[in-house]
Backbone as JSON Lines, residues from 0, in Angstrom:
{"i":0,"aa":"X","n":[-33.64,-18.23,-16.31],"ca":[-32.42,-19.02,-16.11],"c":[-31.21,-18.29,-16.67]}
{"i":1,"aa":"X","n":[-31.37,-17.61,-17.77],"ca":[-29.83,-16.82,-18.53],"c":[-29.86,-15.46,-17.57]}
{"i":2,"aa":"X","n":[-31.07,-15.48,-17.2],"ca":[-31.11,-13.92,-16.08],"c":[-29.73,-14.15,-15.1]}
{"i":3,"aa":"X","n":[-30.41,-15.44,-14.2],"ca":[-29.6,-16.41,-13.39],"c":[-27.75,-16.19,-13.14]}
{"i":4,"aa":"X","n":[-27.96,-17.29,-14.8],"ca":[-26.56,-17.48,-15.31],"c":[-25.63,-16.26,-15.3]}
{"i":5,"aa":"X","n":[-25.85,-15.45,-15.91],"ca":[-25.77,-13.81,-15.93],"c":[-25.18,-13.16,-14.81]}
{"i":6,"aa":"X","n":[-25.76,-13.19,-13.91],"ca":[-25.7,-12.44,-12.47],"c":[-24.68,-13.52,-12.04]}
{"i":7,"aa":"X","n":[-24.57,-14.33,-11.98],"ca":[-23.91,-15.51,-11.4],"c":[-22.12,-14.76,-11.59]}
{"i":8,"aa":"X","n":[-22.35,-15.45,-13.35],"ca":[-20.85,-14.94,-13.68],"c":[-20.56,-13.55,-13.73]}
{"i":9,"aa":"X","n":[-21.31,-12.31,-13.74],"ca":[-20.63,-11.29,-13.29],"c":[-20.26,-11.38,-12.05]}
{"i":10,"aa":"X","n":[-21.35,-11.63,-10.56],"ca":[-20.35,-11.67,-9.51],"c":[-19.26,-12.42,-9.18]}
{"i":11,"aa":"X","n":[-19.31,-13.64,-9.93],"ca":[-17.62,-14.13,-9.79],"c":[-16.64,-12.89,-10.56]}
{"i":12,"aa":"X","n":[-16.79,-13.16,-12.13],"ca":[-16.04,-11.48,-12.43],"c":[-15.9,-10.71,-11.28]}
{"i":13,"aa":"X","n":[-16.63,-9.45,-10.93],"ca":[-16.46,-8.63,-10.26],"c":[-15.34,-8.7,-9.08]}
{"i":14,"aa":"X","n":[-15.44,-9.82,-8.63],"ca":[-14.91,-10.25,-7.56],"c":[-13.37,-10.42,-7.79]}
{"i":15,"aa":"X","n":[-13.12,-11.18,-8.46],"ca":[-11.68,-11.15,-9.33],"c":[-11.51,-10.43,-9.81]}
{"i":16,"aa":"X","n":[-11.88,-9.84,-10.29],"ca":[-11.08,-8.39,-11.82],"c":[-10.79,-7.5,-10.46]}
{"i":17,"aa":"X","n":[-11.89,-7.19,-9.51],"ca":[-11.37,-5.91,-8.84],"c":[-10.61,-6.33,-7.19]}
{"i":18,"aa":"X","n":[-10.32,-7.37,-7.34],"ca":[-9.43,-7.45,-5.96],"c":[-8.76,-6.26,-5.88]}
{"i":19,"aa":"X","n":[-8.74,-6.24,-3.8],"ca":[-8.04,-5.26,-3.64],"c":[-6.28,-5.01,-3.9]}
{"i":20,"aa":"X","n":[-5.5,-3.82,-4.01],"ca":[-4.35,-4.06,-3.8],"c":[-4.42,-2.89,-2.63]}
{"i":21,"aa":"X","n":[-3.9,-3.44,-1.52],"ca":[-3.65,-2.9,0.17],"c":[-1.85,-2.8,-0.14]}
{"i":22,"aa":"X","n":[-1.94,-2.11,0.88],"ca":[-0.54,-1.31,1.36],"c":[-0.28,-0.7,2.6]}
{"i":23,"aa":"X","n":[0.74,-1.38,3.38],"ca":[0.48,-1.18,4.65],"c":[1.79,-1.0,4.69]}
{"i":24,"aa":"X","n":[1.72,1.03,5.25],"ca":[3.23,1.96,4.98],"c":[3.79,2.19,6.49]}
{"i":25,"aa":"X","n":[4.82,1.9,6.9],"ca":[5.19,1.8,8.33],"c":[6.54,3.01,8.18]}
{"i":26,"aa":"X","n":[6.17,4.06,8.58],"ca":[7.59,5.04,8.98],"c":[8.26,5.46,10.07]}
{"i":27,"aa":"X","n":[9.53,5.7,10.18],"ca":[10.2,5.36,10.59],"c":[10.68,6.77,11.24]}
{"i":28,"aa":"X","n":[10.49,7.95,11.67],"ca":[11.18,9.3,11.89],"c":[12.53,9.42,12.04]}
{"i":29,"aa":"X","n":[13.21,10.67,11.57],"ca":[14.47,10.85,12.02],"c":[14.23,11.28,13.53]}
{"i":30,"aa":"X","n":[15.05,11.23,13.87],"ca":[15.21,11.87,15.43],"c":[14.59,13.37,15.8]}
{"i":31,"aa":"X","n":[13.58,13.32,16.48],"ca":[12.79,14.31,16.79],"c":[12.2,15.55,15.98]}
{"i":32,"aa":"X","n":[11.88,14.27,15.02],"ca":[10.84,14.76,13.96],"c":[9.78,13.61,13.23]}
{"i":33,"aa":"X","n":[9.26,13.05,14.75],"ca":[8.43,12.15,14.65],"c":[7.25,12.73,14.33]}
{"i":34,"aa":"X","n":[7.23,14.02,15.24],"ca":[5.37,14.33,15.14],"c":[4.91,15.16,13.04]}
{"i":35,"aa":"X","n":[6.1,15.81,12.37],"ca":[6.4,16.12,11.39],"c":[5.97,15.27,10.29]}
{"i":36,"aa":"X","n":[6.89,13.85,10.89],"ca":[6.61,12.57,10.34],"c":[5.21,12.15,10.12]}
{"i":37,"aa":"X","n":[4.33,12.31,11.05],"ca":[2.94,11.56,11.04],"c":[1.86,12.66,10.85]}
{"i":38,"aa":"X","n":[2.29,14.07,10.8],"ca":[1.3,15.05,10.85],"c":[0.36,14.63,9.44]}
{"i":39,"aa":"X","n":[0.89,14.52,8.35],"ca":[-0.24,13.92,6.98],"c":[-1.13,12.59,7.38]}
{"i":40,"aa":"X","n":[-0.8,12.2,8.4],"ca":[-1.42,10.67,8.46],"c":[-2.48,10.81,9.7]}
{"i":41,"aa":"X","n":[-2.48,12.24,10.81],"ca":[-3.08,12.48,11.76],"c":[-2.68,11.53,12.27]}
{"i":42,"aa":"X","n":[-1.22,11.48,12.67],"ca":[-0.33,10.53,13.83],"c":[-0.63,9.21,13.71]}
{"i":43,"aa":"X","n":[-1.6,8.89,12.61],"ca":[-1.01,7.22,12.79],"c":[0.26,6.89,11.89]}
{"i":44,"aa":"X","n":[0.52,5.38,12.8],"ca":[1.76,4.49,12.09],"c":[1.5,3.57,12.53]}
{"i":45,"aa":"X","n":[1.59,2.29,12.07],"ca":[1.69,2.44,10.41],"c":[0.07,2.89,9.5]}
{"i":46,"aa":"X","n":[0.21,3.08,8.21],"ca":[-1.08,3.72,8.13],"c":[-1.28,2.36,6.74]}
{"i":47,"aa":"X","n":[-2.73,2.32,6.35],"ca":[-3.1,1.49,5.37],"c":[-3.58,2.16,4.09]}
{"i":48,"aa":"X","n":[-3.41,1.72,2.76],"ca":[-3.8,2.37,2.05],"c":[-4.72,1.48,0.71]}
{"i":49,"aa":"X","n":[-5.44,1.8,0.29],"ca":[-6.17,0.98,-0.89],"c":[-5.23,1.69,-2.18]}
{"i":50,"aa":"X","n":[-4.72,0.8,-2.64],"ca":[-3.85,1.16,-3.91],"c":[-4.46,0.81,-4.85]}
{"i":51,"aa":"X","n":[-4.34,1.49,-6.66],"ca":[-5.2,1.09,-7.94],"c":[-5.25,0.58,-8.67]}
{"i":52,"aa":"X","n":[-3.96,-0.57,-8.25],"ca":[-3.6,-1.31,-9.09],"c":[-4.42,-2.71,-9.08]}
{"i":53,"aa":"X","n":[-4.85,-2.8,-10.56],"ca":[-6.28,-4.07,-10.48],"c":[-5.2,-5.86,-10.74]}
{"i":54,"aa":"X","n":[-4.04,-5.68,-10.86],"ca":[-3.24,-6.83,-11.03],"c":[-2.23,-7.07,-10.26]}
{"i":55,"aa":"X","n":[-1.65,-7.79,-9.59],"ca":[-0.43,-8.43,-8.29],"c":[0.77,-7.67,-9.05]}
{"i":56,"aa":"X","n":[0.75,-8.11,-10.39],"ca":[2.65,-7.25,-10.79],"c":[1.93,-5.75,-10.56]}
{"i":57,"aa":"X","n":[1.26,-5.14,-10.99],"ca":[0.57,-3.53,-10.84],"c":[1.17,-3.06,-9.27]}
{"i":58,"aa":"X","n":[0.21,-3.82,-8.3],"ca":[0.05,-3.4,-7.34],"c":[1.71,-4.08,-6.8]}
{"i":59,"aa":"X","n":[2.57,-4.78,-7.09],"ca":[3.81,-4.6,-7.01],"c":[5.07,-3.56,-7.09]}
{"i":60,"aa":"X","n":[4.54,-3.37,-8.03],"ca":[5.27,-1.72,-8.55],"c":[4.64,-0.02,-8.21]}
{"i":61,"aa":"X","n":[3.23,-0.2,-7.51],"ca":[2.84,0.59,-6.82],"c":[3.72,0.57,-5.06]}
{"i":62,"aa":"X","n":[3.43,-0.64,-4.85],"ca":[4.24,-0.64,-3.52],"c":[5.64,-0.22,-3.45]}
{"i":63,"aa":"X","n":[6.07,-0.49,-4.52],"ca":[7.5,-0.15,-4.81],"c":[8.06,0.89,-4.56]}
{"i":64,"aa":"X","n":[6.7,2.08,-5.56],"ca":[7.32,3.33,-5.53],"c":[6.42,4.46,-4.53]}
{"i":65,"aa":"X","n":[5.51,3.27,-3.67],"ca":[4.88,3.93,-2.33],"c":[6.12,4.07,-1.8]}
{"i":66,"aa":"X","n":[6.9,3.16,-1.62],"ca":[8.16,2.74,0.02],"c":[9.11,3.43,-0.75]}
{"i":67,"aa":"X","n":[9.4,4.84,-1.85],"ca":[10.39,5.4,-1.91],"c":[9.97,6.62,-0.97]}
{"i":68,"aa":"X","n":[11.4,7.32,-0.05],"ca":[11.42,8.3,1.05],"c":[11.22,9.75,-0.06]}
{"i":69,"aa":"X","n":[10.21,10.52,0.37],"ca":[10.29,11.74,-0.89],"c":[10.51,12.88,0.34]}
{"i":70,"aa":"X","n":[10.08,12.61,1.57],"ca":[10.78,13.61,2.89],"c":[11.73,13.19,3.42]}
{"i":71,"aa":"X","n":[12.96,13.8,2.8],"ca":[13.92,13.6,3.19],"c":[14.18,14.46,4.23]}
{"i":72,"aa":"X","n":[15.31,13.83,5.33],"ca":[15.72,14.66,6.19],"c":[14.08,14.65,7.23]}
{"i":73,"aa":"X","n":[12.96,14.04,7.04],"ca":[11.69,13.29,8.15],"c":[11.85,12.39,8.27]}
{"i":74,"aa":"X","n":[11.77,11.84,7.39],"ca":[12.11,10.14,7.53],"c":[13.16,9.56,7.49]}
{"i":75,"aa":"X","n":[13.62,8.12,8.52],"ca":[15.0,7.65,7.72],"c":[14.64,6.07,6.82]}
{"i":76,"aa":"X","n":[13.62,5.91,7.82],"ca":[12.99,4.1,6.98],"c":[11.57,4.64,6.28]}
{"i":77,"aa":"X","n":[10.95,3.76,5.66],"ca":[10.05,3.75,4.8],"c":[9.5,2.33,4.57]}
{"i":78,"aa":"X","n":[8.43,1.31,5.04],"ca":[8.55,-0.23,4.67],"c":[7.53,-0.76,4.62]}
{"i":79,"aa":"X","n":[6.97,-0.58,3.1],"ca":[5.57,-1.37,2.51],"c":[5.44,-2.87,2.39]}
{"i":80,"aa":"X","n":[4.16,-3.08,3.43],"ca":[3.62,-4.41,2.92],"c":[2.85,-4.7,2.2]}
{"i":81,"aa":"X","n":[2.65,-5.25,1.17],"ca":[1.69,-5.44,-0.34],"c":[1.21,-6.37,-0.44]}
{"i":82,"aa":"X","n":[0.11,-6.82,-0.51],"ca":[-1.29,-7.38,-0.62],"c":[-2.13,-7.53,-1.73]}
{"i":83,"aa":"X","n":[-2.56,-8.51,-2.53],"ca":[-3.32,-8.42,-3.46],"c":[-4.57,-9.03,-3.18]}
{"i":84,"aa":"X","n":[-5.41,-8.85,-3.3],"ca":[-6.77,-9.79,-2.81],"c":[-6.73,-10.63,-1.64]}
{"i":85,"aa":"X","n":[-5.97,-9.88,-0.58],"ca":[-5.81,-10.92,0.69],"c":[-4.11,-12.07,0.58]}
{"i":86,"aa":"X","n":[-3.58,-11.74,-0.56],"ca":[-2.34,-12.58,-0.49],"c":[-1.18,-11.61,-0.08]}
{"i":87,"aa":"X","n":[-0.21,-12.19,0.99],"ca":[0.74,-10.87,0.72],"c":[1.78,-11.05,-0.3]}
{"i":88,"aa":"X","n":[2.23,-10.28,-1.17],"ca":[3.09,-10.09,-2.06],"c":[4.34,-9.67,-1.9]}
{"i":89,"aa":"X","n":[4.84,-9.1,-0.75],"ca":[6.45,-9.19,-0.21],"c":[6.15,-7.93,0.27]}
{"i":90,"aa":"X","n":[7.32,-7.38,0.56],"ca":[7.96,-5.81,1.43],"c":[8.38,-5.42,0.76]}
{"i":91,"aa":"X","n":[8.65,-3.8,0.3],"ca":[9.69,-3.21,0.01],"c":[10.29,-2.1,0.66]}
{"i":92,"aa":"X","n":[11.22,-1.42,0.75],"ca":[11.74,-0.07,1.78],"c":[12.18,0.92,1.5]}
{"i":93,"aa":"X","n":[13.04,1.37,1.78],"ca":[13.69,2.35,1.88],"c":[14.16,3.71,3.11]}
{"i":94,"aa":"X","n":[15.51,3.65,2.62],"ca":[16.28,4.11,4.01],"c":[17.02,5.54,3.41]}
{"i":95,"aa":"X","n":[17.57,6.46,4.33],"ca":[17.46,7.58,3.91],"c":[18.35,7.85,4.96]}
{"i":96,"aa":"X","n":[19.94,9.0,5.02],"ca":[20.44,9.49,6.28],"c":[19.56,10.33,6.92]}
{"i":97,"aa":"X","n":[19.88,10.93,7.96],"ca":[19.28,11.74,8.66],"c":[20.16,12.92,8.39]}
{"i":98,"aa":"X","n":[20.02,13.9,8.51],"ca":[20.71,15.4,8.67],"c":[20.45,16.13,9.54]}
């Protein structure tokens, strides 16, 4: 029976402590530098990602600084959707000129 009990409440644990945090990154190309744009992702868009953050504010501030543009002058948008165990947790973006 404590064998039982045991197994019981770790898989509830497990289940909670390690929800996922998802991230779903949608970009945006500058003007004819789409294929540039998606070459790391093997042309998909939007692409999904399992992020490591084991808590909703964590995986908040991961999304955050997923949806900052670090190719500049590829991209002009950038716009994460964030997810914690199946809940969504908002958008964040980022926009960038083109050159």
């Amino acid at each position: 029976m404590k064998l039982f009990c045991l197994i019981a409440v770790s898989a509830m644990l497990s289940t909670s402590a390690f929800a996922d945090c998802m991230l779903t990154i949608d970009r945006t190309a500058c003007s004819g530098k789409e294929a540039e744009a998606r070459k790391p992702y093997d042309g998909k868009n939007p692409t999904e990602e399992k992020g490591k953050a084991t808590t909703e504010e964590a995986c908040l501030k991961e999304g955050e600084k997923a949806a900052k543009i670090v190719r500049k002058g590829v991209l002009a948008k950038k716009t994460v959707k964030i997810s914690f165990g199946g809940k969504a947790l908002g958008e964040k973006s980022d926009e960038k000129e083109c050159k």
